[in-house]
Backbone as CSV, one residue per row, in Angstrom:
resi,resn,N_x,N_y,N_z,CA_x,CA_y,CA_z,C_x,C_y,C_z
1,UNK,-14.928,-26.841,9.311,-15.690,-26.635,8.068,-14.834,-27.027,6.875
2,UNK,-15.789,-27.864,5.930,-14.531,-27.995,4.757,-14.329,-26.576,3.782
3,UNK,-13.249,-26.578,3.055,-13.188,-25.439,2.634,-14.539,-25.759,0.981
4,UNK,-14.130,-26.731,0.723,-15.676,-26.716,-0.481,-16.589,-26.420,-0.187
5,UNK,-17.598,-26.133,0.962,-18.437,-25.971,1.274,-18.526,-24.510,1.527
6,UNK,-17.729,-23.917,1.621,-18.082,-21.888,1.312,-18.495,-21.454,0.214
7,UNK,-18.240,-20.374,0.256,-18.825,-19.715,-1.381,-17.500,-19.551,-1.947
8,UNK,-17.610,-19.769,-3.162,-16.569,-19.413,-4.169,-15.712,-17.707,-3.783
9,UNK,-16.448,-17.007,-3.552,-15.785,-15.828,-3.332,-14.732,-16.096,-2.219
10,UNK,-15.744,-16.677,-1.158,-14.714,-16.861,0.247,-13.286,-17.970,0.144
11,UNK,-13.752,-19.044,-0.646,-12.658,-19.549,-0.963,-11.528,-18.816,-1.758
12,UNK,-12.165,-17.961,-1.983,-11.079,-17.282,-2.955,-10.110,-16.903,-2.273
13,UNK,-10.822,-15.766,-1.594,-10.419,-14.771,-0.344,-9.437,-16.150,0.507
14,UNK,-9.818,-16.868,1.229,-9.045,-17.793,2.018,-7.588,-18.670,1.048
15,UNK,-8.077,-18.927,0.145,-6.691,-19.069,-0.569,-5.681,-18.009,-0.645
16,UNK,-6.316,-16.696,-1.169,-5.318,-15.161,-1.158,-4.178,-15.505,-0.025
17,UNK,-5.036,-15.395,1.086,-4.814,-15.565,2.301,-3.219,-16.384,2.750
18,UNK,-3.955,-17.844,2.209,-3.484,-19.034,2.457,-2.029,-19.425,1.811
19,UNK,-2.295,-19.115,0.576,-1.786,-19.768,-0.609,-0.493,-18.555,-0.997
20,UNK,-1.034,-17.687,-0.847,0.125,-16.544,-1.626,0.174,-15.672,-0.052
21,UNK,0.101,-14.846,0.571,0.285,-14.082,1.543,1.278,-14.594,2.741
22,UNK,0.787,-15.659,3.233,1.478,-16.925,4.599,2.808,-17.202,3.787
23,UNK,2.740,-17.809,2.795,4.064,-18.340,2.552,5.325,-17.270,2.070
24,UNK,4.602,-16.092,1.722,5.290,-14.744,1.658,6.066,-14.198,2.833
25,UNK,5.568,-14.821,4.522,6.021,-14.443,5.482,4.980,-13.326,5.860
26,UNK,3.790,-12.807,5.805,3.230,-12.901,6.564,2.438,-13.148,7.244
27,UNK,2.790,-13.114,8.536,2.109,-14.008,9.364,1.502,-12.727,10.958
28,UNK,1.557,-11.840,10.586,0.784,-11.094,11.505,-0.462,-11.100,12.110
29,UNK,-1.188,-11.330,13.092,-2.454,-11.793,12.814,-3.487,-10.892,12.484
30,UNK,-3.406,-9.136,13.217,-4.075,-8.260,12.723,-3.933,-7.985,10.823
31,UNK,-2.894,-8.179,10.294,-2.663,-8.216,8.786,-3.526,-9.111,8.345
32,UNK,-3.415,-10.017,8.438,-4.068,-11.623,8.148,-5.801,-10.921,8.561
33,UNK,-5.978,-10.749,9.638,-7.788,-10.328,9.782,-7.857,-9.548,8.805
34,UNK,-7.101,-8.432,8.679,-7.753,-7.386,7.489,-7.471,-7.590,6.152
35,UNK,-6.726,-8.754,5.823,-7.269,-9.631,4.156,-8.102,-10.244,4.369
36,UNK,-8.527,-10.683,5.565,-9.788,-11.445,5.308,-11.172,-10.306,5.344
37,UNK,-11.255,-9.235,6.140,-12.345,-8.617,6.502,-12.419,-7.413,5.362
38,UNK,-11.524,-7.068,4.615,-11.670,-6.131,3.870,-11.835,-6.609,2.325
39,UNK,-13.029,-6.433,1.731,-12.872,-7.157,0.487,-12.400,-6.292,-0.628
40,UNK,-11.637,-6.935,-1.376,-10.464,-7.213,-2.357,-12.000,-7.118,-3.588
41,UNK,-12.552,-7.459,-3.776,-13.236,-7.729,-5.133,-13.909,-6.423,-4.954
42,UNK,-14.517,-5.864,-3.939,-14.796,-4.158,-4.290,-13.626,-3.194,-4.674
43,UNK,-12.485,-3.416,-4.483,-12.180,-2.565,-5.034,-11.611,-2.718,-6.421
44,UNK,-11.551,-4.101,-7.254,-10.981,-3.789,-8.569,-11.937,-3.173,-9.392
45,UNK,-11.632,-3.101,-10.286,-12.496,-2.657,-11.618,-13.046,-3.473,-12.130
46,UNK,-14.418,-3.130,-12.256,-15.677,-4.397,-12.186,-15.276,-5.624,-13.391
47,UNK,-14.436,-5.024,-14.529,-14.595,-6.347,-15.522,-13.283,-6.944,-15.336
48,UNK,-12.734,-6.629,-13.801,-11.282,-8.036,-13.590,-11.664,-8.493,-11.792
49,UNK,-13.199,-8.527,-12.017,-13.595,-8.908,-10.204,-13.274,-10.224,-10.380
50,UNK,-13.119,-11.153,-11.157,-12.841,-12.352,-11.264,-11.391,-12.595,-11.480
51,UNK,-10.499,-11.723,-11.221,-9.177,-11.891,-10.790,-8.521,-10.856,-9.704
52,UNK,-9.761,-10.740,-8.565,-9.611,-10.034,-7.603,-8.557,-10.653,-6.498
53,UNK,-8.720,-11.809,-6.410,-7.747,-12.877,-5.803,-6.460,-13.059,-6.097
54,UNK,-6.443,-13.158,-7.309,-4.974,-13.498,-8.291,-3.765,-13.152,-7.820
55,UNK,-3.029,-13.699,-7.945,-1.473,-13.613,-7.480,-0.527,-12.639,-8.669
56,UNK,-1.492,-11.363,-9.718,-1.178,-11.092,-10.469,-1.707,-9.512,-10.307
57,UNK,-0.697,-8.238,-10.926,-0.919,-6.918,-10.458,-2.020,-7.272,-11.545
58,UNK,-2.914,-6.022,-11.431,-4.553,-5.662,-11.948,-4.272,-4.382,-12.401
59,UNK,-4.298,-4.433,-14.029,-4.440,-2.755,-14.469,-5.562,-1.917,-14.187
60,UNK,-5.285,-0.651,-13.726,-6.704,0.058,-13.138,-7.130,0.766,-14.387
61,UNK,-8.236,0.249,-15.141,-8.674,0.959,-15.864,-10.155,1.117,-15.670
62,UNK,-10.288,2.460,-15.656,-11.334,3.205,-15.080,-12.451,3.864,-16.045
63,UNK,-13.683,3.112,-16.041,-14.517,3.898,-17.427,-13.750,3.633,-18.334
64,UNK,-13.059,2.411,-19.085,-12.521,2.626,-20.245,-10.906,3.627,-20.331
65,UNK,-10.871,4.173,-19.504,-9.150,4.948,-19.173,-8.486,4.162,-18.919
66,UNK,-7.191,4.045,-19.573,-6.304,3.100,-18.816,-5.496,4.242,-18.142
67,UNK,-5.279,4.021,-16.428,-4.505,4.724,-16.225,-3.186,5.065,-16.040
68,UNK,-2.769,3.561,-16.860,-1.216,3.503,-16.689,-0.729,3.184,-14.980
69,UNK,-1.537,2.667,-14.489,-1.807,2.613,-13.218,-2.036,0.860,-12.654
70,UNK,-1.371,0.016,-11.338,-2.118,-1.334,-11.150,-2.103,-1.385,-9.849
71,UNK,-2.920,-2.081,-9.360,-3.072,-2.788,-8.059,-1.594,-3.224,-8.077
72,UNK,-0.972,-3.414,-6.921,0.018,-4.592,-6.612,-0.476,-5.563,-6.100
73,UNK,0.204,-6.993,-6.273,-0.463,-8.267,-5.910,-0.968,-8.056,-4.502
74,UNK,-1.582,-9.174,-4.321,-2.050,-9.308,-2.488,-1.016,-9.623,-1.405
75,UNK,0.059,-10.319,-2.331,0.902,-10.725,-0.952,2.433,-9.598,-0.916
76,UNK,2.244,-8.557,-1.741,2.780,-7.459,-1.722,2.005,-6.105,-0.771
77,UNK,1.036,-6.269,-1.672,0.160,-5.432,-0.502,0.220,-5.638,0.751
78,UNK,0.259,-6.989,1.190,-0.261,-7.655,2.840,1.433,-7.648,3.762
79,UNK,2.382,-7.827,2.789,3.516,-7.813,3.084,3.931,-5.906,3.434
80,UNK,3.723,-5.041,2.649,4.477,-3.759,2.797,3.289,-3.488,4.186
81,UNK,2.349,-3.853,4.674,1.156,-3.465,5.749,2.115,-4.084,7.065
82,UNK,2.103,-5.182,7.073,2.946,-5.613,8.021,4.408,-5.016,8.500
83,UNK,4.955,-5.222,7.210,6.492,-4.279,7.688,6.354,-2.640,8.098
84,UNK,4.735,-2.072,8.005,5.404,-0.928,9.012,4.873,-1.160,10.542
85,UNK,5.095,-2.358,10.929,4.776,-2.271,12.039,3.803,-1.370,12.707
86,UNK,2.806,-1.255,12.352,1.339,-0.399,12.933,0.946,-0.348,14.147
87,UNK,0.611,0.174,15.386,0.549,0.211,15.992,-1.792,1.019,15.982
88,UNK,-2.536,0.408,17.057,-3.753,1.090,16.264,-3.825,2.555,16.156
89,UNK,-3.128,3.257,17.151,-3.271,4.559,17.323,-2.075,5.500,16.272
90,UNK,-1.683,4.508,15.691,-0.824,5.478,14.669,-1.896,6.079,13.257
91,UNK,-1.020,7.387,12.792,-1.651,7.973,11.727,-0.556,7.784,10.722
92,UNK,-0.794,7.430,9.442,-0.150,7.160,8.674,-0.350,8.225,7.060
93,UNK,0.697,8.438,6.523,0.830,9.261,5.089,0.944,7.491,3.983
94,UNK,-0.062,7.272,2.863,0.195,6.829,1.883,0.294,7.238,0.627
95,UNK,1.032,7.505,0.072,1.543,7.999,-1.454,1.434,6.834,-2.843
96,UNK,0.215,7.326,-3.255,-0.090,6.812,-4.233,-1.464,5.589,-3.868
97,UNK,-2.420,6.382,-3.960,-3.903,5.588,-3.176,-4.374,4.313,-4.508
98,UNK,-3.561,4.288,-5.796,-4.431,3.561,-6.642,-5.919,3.461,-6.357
99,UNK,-6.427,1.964,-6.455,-7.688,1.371,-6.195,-7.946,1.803,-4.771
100,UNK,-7.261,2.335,-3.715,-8.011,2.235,-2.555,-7.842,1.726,-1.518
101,UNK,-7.867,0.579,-1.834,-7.793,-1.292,-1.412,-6.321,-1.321,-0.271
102,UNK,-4.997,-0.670,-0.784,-3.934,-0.615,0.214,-4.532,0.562,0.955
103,UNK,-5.463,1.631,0.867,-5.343,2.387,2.583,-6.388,1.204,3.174
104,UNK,-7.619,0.978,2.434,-7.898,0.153,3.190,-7.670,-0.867,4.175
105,UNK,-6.911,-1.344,4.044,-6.071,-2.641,4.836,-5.730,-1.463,6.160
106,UNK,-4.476,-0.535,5.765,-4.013,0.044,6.457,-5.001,0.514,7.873
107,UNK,-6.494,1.196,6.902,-7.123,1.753,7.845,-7.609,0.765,8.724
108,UNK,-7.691,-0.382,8.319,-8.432,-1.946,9.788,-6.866,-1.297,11.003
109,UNK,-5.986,-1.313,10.378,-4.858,-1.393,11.482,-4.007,-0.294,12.293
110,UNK,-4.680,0.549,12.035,-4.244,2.082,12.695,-5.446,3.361,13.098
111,UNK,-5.352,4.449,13.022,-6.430,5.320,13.455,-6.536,6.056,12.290
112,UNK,-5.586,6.477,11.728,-6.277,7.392,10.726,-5.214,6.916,9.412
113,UNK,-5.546,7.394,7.882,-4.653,7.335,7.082,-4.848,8.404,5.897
114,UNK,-3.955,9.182,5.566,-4.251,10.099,4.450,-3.723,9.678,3.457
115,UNK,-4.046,9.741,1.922,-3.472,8.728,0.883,-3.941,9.863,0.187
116,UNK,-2.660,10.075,-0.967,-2.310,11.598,-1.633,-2.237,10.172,-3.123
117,UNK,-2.688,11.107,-4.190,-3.106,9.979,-5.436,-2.841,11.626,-6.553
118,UNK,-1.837,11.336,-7.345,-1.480,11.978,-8.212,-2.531,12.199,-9.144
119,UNK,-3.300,11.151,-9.652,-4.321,10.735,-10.886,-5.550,11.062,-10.496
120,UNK,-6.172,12.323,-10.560,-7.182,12.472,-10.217,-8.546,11.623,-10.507
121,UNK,-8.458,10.683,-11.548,-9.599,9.559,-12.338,-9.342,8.818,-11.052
122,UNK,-8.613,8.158,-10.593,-7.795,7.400,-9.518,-8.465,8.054,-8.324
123,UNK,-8.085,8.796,-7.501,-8.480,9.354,-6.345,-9.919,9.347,-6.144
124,UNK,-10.976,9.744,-7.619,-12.138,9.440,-7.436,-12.681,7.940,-7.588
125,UNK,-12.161,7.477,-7.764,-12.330,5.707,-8.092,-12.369,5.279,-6.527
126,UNK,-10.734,5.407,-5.943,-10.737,5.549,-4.232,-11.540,5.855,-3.559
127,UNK,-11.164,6.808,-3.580,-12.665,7.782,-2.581,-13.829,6.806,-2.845
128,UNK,-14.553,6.670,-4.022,-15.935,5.714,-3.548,-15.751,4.559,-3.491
129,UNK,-14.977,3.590,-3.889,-14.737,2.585,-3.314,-14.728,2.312,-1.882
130,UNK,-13.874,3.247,-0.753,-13.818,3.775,0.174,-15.338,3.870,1.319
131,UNK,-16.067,4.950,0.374,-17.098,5.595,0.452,-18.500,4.158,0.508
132,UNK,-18.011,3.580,-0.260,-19.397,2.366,-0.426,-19.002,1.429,0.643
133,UNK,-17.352,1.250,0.835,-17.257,0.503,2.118,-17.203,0.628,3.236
134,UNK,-17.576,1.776,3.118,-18.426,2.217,5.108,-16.403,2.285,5.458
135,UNK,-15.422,2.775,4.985,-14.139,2.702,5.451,-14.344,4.398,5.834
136,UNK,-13.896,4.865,6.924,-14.340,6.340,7.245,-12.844,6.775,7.765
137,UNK,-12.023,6.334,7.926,-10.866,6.564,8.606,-9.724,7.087,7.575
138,UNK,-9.794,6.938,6.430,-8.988,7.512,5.157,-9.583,9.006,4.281
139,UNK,-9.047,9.720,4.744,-8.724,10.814,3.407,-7.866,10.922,2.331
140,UNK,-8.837,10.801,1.507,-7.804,11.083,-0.066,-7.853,12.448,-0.478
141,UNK,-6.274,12.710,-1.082,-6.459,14.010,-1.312,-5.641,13.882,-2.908
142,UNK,-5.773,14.877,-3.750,-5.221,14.673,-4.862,-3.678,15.437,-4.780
143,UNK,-2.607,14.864,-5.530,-1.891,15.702,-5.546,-0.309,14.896,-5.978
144,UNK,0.805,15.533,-5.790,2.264,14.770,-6.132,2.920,14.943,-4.606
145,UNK,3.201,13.916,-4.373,3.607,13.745,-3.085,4.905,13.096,-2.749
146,UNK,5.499,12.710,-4.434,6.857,12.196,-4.079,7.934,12.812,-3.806
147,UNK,8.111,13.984,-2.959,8.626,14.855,-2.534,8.232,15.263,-1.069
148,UNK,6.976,14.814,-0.397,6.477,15.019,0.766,5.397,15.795,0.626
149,UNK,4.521,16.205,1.740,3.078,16.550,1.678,2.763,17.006,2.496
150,UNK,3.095,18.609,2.610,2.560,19.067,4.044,4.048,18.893,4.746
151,UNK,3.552,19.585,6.198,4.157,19.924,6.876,3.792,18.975,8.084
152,UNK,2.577,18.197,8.357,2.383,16.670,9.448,3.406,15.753,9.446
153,UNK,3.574,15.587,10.282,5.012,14.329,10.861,3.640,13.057,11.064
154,UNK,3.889,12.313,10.721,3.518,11.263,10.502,4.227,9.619,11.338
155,UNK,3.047,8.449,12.026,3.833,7.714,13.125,4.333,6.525,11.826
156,UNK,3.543,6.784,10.589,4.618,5.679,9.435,3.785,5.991,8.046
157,UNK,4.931,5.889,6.996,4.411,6.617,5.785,4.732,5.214,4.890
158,UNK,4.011,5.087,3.721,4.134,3.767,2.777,3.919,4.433,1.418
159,UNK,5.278,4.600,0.534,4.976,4.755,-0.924,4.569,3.638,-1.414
160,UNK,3.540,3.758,-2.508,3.180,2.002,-3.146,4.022,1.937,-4.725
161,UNK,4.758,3.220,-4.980,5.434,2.929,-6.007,6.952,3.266,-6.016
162,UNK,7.795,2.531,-6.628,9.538,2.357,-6.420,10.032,4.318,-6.513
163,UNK,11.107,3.966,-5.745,11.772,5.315,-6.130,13.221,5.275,-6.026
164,UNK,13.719,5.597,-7.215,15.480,5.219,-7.101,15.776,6.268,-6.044
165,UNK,15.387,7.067,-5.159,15.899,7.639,-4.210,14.935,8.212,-3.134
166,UNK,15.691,7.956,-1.772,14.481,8.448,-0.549,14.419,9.742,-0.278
167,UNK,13.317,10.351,-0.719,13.527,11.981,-0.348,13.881,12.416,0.976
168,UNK,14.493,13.080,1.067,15.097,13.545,2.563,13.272,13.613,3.172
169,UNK,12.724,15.015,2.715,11.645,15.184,2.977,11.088,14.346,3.923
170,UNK,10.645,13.422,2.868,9.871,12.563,3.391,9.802,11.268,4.896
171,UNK,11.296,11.127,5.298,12.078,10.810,6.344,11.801,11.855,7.048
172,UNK,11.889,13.056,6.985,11.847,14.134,7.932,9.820,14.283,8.300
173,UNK,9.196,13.784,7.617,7.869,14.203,8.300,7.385,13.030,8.852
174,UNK,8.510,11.910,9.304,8.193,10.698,10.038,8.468,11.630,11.809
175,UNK,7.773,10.742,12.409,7.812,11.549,13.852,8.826,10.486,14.367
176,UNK,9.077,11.137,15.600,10.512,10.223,15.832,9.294,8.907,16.626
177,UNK,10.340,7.566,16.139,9.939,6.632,15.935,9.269,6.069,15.112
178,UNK,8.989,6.912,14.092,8.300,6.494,12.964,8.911,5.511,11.810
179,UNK,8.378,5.285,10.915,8.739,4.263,9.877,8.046,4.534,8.464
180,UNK,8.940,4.310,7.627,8.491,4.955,6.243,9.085,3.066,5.613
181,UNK,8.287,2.628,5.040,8.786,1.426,4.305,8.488,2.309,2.463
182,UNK,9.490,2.110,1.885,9.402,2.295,0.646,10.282,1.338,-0.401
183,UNK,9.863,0.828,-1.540,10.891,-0.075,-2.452,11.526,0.640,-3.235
184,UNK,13.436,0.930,-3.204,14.336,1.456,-3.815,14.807,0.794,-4.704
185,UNK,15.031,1.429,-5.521,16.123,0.589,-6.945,15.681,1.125,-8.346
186,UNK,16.489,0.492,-9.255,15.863,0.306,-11.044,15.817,-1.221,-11.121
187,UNK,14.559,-1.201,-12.358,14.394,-2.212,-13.008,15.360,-3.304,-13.373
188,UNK,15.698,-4.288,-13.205,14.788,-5.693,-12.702,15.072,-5.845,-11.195
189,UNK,15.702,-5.541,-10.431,15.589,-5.559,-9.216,15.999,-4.186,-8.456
190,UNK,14.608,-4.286,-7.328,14.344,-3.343,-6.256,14.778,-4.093,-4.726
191,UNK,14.787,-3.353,-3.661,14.595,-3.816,-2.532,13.747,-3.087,-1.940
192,UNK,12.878,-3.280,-0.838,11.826,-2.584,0.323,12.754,-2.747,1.666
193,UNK,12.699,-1.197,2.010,13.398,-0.908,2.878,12.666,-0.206,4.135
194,UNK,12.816,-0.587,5.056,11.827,0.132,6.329,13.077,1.497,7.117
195,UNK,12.723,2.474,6.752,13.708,3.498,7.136,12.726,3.953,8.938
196,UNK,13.613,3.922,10.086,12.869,4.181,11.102,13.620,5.715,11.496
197,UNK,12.655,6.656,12.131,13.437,7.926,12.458,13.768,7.600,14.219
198,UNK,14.845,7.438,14.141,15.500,7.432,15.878,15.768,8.397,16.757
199,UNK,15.384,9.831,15.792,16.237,11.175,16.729,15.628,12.719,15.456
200,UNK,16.042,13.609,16.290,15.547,14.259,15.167,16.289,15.015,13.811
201,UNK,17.685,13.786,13.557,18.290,13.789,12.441,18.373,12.038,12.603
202,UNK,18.358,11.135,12.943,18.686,10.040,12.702,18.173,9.108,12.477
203,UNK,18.349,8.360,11.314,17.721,7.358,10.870,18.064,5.939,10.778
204,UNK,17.648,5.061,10.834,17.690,3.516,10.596,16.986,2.920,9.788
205,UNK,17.929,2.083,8.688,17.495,2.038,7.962,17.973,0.049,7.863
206,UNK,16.427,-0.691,7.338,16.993,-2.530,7.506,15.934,-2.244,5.887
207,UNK,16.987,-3.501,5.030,16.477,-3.826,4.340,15.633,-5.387,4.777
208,UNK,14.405,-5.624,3.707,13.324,-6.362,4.243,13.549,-7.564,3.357
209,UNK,13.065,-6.801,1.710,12.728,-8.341,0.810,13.147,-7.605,-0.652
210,UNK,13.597,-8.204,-1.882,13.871,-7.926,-3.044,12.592,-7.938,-3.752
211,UNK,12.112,-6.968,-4.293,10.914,-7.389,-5.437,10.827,-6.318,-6.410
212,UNK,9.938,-6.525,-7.236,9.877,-4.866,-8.310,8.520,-4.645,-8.433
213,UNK,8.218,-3.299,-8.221,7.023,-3.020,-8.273,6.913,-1.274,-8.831
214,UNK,6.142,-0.864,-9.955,6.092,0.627,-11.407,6.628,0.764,-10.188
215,UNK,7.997,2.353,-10.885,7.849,3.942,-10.000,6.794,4.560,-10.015
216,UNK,6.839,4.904,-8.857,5.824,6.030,-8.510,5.578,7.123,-9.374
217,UNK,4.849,7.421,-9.625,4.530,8.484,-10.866,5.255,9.789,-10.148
218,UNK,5.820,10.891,-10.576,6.400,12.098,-10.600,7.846,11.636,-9.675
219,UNK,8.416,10.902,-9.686,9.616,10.432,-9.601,10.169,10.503,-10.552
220,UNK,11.867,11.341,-10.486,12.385,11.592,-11.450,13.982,10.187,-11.297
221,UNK,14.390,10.292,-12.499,15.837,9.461,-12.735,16.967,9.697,-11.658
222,UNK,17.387,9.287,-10.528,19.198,9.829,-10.112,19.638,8.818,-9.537
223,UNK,20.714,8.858,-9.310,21.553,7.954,-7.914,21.255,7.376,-7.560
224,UNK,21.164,6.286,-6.931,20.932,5.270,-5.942,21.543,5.982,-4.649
225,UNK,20.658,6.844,-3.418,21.409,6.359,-2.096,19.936,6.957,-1.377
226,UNK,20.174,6.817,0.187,19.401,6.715,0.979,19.685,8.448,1.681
């Protein structure tokens, strides 16, 4: 099929794909199905659906709120999905649900996902976004979670916003073998780091890729260490 001959949306979607995601490195193929099968233009905010594609973060402003809040690009999104290595039957913790759109992905590739969203305007934005896309496998719950959430051990956890430091916590409610990918550092450069739990004090920890992407909201200032 030529690619002119789709609809503009789908070309869109297949460039995302094509153009920014692949040459990012990934190349997973379950990742790759769920940018294509999960659409990206339901979940922005209706007056930037025409830069639902874009190789550019999307401020979430909601009813006129800005929430100080953005999408991360697509080939950030498609990239931190891949590096936790998913397995379908894993349950996963996400911290910080923005638009939705990252549990979504998640939920094509695992069994269940709970996504904790500080911003309550936010969480309800999620939730029906969610809700209109027949996605049934994600619970959002409101709350601050950059400290951990509960007492569930979890088979891989994904913050979507930087944190100059990895809460012990949060390593500790990975189940052994689990994987927490989160991006460490300050401004202008971060790294994403996939921390795996090997034991039930031991961790492994590989760095992945350099990029910068906001702190996570209720993250405070300290140290750099792991």
């Amino acid at each position: 099929m030529n690619i002119n001959d789709i609809p503009e949306t789908e070309r869109a979607r297949f460039n995302m794909v094509e153009q920014q995601a692949r040459p990012w490195g990934v190349s997973d193929k379950p990742v790759l199905a769920a940018l294509y099968h999960v659409p990206r233009e339901r979940f922005v905010p209706p007056h930037l659906r025409a830069l639902a594609f874009a190789d550019v973060e999307l401020p979430l402003v909601i009813d006129g709120v800005d929430t100080r809040e953005h999408m991360l690009t697509p080939k950030i999104e498609a990239k931190l999905a891949q590096e936790l290595l998913l397995q379908p039957s894993d349950c996963i913790l996400e911290i910080g649900t923005g638009s939705g759109y990252q549990a979504a992905l998640l939920a094509q590739l695992a069994q269940q996902v709970v996504s904790i969203e500080i911003e309550s305007r936010l969480a309800a934005f999620a939730q029906h976004n969610l809700q209109s896309n027949q996605i049934a496998n994600v619970q959002v719950e409101t709350g601050d979670a950059h400290a951990g959430w509960g007492t569930t051990e979890y088979d891989a956890i994904l913050i979507t916003g930087s944190v100059p430091v990895v809460p012990d916590a949060l390593k500790y409610q990975l189940a052994i073998g689990g994987r927490l990918v989160v991006v460490v550092g300050h401004s202008p450069i971060m790294t994403a780091y996939r921390i795996t739990r090997t034991s039930a004090a031991g961790f492994d920890t590989v760095g992945l890729f350099d990029t910068y992407i906001k702190p996570l909201r209720g993250t405070a200032k300290s140290r750099f260490k792991f």
